[in-house]
N, C-alpha and C positions, 0 to 999 in steps of 0.2 A: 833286509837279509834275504838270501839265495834259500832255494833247496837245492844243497850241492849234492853232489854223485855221492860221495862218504854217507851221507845222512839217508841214502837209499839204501832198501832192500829190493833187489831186481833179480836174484838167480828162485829160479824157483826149488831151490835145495834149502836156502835159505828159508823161503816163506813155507814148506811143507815144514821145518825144523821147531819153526815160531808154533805153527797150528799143532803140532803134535803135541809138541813137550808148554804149550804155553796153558794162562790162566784163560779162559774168553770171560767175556761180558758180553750180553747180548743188549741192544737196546731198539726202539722201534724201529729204527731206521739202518742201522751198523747192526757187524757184526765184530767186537775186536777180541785179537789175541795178542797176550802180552809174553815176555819171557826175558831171563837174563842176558844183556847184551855180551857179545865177548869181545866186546872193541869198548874203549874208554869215550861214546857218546851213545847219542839215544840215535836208532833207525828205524826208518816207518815204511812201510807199506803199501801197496792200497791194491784192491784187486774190485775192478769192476765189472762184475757178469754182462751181458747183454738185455736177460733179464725180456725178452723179446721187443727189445725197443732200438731205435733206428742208431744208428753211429753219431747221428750231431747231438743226440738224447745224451748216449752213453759217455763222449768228449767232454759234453759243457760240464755232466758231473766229476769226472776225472777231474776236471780242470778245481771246481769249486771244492772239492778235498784237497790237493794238492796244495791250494790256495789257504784253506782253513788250516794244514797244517805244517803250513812255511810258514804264516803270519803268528798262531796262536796257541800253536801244541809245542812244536819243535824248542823255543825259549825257554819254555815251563817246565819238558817235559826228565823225567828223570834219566838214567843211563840202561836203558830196556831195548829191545826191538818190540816194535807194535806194529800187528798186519791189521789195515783196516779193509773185512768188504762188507761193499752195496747190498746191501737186500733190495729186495723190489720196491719197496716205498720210498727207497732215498730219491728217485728219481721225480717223484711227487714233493719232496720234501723242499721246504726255503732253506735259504744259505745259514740263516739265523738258528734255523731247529739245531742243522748239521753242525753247526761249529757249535751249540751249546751240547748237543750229544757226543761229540769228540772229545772235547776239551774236559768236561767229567770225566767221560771213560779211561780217558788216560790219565786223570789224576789218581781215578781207583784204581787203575789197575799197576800206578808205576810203586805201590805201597809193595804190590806181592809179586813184580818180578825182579826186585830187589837179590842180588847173588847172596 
């Protein structure tokens, strides 16, 4: 399975919309916010600060969210928008922590941004 352009959230009208009006969970590593979607699927996010670390740093992570949540969020996940960002530890973090701190977060949080 793809992460298609539908399943993105890229205007940042959109991802200020999710942080505003949305629920967050914070967890060691993430930061997410969840909210009612207004399209008939679920769409995700991701914002990755720089966080003072180099661009192959900041890529490889981009890449391994992307990845965690094209393979294991996106199937699961309910009809929400979810912005996920990096705190500064994710970049320390293994693939295994992030996709198990994902894939929680967005099981909690797809209960309460239910329309």
């Amino acid at each position: 399975m793809r992460f298609p352009r539908s399943h993105r959230l890229t205007r940042s009208s959109e991802l200020r919309a999710v942080a505003r009006g949305g629920k967050r969970l914070r967890t060691e590593h993430l930061d997410l916010r969840a909210a009612a979607s207004p399209v008939s699927h679920p769409r995700v996010g991701l914002i990755v600060p720089k966080h003072k670390r180099s661009s192959v740093e900041r890529n490889r992570l981009k890449r391994r969210l992307r990845e965690i949540v094209r393979v294991d969020v996106l199937p699961t996940m309910a009809r929400m928008d979810l912005v996920v960002r990096a705190r500064p530890e994710a970049y320390d973090a293994s693939m295994t922590v992030l996709r198990t701190e994902l894939a929680r977060g967005a099981d909690r949080l797809s209960a309460v941004a239910r329309p």
